[in-house]
C-alpha positions in Angstrom: -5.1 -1.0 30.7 -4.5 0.5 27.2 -5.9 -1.2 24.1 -4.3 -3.4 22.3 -5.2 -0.5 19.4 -3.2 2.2 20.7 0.0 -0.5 22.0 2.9 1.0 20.4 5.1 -0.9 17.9 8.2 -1.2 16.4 9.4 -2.3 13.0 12.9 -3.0 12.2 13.9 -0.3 14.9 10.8 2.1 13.8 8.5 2.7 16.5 4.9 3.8 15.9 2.7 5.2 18.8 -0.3 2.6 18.0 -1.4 -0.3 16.0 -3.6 2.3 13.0 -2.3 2.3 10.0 -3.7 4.6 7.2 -3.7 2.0 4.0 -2.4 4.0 0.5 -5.2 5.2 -1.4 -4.7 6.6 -5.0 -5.9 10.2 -5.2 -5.6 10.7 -9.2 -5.1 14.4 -9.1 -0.8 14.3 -9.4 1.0 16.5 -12.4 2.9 13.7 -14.2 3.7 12.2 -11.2 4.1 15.3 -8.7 1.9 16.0 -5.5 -0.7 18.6 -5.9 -1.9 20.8 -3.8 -5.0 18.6 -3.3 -2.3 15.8 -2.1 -1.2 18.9 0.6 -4.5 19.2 1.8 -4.5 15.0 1.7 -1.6 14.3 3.8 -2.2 17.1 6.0 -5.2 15.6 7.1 -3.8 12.1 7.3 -1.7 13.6 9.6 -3.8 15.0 12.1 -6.0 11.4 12.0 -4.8 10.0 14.8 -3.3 6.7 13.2 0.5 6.2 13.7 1.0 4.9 10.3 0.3 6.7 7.2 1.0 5.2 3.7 0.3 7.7 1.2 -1.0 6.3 -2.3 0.7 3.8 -4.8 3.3 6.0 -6.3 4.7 4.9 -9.6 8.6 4.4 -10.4 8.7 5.3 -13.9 5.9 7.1 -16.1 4.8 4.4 -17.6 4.4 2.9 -14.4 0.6 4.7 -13.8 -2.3 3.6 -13.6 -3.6 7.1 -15.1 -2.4 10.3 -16.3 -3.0 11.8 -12.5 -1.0 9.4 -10.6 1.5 10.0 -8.2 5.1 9.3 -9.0 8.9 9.3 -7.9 10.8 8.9 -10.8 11.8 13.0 -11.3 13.3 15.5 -10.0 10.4 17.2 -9.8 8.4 14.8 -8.7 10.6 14.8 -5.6 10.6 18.2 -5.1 6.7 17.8 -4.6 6.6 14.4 -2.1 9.3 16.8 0.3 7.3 19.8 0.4 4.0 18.3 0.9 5.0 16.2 3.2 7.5 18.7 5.2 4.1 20.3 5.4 2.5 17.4 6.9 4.7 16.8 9.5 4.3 20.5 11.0 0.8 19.4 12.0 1.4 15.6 12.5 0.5 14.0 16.2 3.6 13.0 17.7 5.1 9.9 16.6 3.3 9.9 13.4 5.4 8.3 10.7 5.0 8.3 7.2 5.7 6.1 4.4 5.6 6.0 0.7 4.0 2.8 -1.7 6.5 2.3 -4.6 5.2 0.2 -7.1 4.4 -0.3 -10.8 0.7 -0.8 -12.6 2.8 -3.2 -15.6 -0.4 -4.5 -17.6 -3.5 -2.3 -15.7 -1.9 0.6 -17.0 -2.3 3.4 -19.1 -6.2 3.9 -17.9 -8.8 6.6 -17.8 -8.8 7.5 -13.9 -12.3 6.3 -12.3 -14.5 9.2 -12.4 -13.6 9.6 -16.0 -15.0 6.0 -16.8 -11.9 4.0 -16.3 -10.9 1.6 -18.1 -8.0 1.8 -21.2 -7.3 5.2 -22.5 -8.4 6.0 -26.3 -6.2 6.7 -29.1 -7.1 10.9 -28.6 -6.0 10.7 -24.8 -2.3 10.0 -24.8 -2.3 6.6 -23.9 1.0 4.8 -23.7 2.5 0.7 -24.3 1.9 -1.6 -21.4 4.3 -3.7 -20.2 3.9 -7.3 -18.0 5.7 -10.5 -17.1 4.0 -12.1 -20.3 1.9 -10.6 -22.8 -1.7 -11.4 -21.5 -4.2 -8.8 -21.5 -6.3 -7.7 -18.1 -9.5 -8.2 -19.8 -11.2 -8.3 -23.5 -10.8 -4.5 -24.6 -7.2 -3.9 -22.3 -4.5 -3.4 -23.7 -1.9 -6.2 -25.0 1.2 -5.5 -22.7 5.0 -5.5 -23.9 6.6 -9.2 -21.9 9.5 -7.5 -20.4 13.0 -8.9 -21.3 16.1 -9.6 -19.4 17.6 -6.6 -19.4 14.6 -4.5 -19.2 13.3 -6.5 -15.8 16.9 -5.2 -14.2 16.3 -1.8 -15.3 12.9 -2.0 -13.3 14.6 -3.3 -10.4 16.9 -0.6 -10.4 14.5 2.4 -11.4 12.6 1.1 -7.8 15.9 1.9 -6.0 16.2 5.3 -7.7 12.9 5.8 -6.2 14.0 4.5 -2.8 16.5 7.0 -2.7 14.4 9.9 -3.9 11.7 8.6 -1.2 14.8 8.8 1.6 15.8 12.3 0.1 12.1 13.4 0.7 12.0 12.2 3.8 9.9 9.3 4.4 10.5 6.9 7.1 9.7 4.0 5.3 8.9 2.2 2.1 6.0 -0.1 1.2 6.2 -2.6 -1.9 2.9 -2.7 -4.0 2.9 -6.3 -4.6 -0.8 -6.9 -4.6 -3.7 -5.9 -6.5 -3.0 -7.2 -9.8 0.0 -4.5 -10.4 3.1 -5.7 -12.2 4.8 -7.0 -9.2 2.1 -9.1 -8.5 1.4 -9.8 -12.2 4.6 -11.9 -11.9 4.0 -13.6 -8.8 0.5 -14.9 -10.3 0.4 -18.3 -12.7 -2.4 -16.6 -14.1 -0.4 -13.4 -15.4 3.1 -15.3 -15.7 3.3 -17.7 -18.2 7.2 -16.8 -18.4 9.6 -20.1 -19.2 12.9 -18.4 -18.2 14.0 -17.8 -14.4 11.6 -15.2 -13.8 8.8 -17.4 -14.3 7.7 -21.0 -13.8 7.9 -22.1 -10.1 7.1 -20.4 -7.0 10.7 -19.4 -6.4 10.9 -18.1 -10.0 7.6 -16.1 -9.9 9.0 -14.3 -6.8 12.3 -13.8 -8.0 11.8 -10.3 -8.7 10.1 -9.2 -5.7 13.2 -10.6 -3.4 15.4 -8.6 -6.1 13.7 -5.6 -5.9 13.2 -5.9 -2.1 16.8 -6.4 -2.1 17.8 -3.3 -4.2 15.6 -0.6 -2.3 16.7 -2.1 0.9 20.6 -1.5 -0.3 19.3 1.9 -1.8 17.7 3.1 1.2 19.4 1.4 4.6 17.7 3.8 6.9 14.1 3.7 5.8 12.2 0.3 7.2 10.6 -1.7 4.3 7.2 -3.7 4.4 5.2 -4.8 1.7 1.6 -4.7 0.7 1.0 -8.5 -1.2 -3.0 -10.0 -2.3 -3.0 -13.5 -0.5 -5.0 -14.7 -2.6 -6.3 -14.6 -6.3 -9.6 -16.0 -5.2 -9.6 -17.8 -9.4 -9.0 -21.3 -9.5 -4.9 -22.3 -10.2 -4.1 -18.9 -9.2 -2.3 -17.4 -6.4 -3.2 -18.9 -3.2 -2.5 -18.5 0.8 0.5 -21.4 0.3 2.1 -19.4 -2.4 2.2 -16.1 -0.2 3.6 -17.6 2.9 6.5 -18.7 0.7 6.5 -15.1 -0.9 6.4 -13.9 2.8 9.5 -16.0 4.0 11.4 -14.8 1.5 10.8 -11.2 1.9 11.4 -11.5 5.4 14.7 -13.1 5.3 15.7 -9.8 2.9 14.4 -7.8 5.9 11.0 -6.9 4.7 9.7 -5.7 8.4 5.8 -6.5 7.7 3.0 -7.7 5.4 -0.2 -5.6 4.6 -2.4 -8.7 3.1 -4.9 -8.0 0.9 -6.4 -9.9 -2.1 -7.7 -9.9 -5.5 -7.3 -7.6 -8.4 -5.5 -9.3 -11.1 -8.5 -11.2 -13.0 -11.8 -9.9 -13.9 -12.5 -13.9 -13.1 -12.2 -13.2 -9.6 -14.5 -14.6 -7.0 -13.9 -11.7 -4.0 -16.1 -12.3 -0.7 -16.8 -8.9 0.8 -17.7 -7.3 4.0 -16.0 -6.0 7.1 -12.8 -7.8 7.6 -13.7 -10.1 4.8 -9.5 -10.5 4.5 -8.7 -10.9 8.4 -7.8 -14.4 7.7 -5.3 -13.9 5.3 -3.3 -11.6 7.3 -4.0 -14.2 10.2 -2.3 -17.2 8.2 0.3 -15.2 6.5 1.1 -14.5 10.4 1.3 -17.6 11.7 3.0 -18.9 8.5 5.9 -17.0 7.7 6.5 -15.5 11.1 6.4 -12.6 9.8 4.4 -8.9 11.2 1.3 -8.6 9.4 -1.3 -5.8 8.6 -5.0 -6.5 8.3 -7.1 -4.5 5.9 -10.1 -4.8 4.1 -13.9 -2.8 4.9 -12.3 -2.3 8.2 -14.5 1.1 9.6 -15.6 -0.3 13.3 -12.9 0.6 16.8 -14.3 -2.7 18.0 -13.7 -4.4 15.2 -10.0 -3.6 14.7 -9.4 -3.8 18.6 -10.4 -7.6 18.4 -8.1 -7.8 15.8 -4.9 -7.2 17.3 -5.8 -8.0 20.6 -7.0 -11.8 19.4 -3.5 -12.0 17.5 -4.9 -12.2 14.4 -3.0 -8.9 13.0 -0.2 -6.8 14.1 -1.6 -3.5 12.8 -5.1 -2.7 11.3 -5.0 -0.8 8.0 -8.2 1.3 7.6 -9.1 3.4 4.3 -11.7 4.6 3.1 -13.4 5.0 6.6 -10.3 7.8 7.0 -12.1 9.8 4.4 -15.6 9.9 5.7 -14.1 10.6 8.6 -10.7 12.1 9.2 -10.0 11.8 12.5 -11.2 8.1 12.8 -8.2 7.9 15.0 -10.1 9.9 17.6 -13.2 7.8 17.1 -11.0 4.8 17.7 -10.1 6.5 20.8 -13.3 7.7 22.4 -14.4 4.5 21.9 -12.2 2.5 22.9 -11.3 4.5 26.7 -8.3 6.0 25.3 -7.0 9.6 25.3 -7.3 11.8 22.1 -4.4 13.8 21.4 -5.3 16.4 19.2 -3.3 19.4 17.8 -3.8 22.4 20.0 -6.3 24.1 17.5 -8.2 21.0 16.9 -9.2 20.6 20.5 -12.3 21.5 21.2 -13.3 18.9 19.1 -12.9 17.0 21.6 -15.7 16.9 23.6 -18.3 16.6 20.6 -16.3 13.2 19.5 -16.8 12.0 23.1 -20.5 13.2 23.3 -21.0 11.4 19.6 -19.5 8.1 20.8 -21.5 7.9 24.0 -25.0 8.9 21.6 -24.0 6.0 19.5 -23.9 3.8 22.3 
């Protein structure tokens, strides 16, 4: 009987040959918002990993949108130039049935930052940084930046500059779009009491606090019809009065009467206050109550690196999918490994092969 793993899927009439996702991982190395060639060699590999789903990294709808200087963006011409030929490129070598997505979103307040292997944290006056902007105008953290509280008419123009990018993302030739609406980026800077301290209809409530993920939901959904939409949302703010499990099943209703088609659930990010448990599957739970909360597809992430592990997952109904990341770039073709281990058959490109056999024999050495 096949694992629950490698069951196919299918989201809003998008079918994916198993239940791995690759979860969007920023890269840093973009050219004011256009794939490099390291982002070539990047998807390339992603696409030869075995896992049905591949998100490629949070990719920014307007400049000021970055985290850093290297991010990836779709906000240009040129910028969409890049996304199609790198991933043209990665489809020539994907496994069958491979789809590929792209994660719009917006940093708002975390901003404007060194990327992490320069130090991170807020750029200097002598390295081009650039104004924040947020749903009020709250810093991160002592030392961040104070960010711009966008106003009316500048919150539409960010709904609309995440449909331009949902049509240069169908142009490019994705087959669907995620919304960052976790981590402590601007989306999610608005859903949060502890970021929103907004007294107009964009903040306040529940229902006003989500009103602009639902609008921008909304938009890309009308800018892109063809491309199924998910959305990537922290559960939980782990900080006392902050966003909780009860505010994201709400948040999760809501998207999924727009026709979001799944939730990645993660957690954390926007307070330095933050009380995170960690460990493998340390946020299972989230994307099990989301699940049976909403009614709504759900993706598990979070330290996710063992086959077992995420078989037990979806097989106990606790997830849809299984999101893995960083164990993708210690090892590529985790996909295989899920495979060997797990009894099922590895499909690898022609070239890639004879590989084969020394996954197997590693699997059975590691009992």
């Amino acid at each position: 009987m096949t694992a629950a793993l490698f069951q196919p899927i299918t989201l809003d009439g998008l079918d994916f040959p198993n239940r791995i996702a690759v979860a969007p991982m920023c890269q840093y190395s973009a050219d004011d918002g256009s794939a490099s060639d390291w982002h070539l060699y990047h998807w390339m590999n992603l696409a030869m990993s075995g896992a049905g789903m591949v998100t490629v990294e949070m990719t920014d709808v307007e400049r000021r949108g970055r985290i850093t200087h290297g991010c990836l963006g779709l906000y240009s011409d040129d910028n969409e130039a890049a996304a199609r030929r790198t991933l043209d490129a990665a489809r020539r070598v994907a496994a069958p049935g491979t789809k590929f997505g792209t994660q719009l979103a917006h940093a708002g307040r975390k901003a404007s930052n060194r990327k992490p292997w320069d130090g991170g944290g807020p750029l200097r006056p002598d390295e081009d940084p650039w104004q924040t902007v947020s749903a009020s105008a709250i810093a991160y953290d002592t030392g961040w930046n104070v960010p711009h509280p966008l106003e009316e008419d500048e919150i539409l123009q960010l709904i609309e500059r995440f449909a331009d990018a949902a049509r240069r993302a169908e142009r490019a030739g994705f087959d669907f779009i995620e919304l960052h609406a976790a981590h402590g980026y601007l989306i999610f800077q608005f859903l949060s009491p502890l970021s929103n301290q907004r007294a107009d209809r964009w903040g306040g409530s529940i229902e006003n606090r989500m009103r602009l993920v639902v609008e921008i939901a909304k938009a890309v959904k009308k800018a892109a019809p063809r491309l199924m939409l998910g959305a990537r949302l922290s559960v939980k703010d782990w900080v006392d009065g902050g966003f909780d499990v009860a505010d994201a099943i709400e948040v999760a209703k809501a998207l999924r009467d727009v026709g979001v088609a799944y939730l990645c659930c993660s957690s954390g990010g926007n307070s330095p206050l933050q009380k995170l448990p960690s460990g493998p599957g340390y946020q299972v739970h989230l994307a099990e109550e989301v699940r049976k909360g909403a009614g709504i597809p759900t993706r598990a992430v979070g330290l996710i690196d063992n086959p077992k592990q995420a078989e037990a997952i979806v097989a106990e109904g606790r997830a849809d999918i299984v999101a893995v990341a960083r164990a993708f770039l210690a090892d590529p073709r985790w996909g295989w490994r899920a495979a060997a281990t797990l009894g099922e058959p590895i499909q690898p490109a022609p070239q890639l092969a004879r590989a084969v056999t020394t996954m197997e024999h590693w699997i059975k050495a590691a009992g």
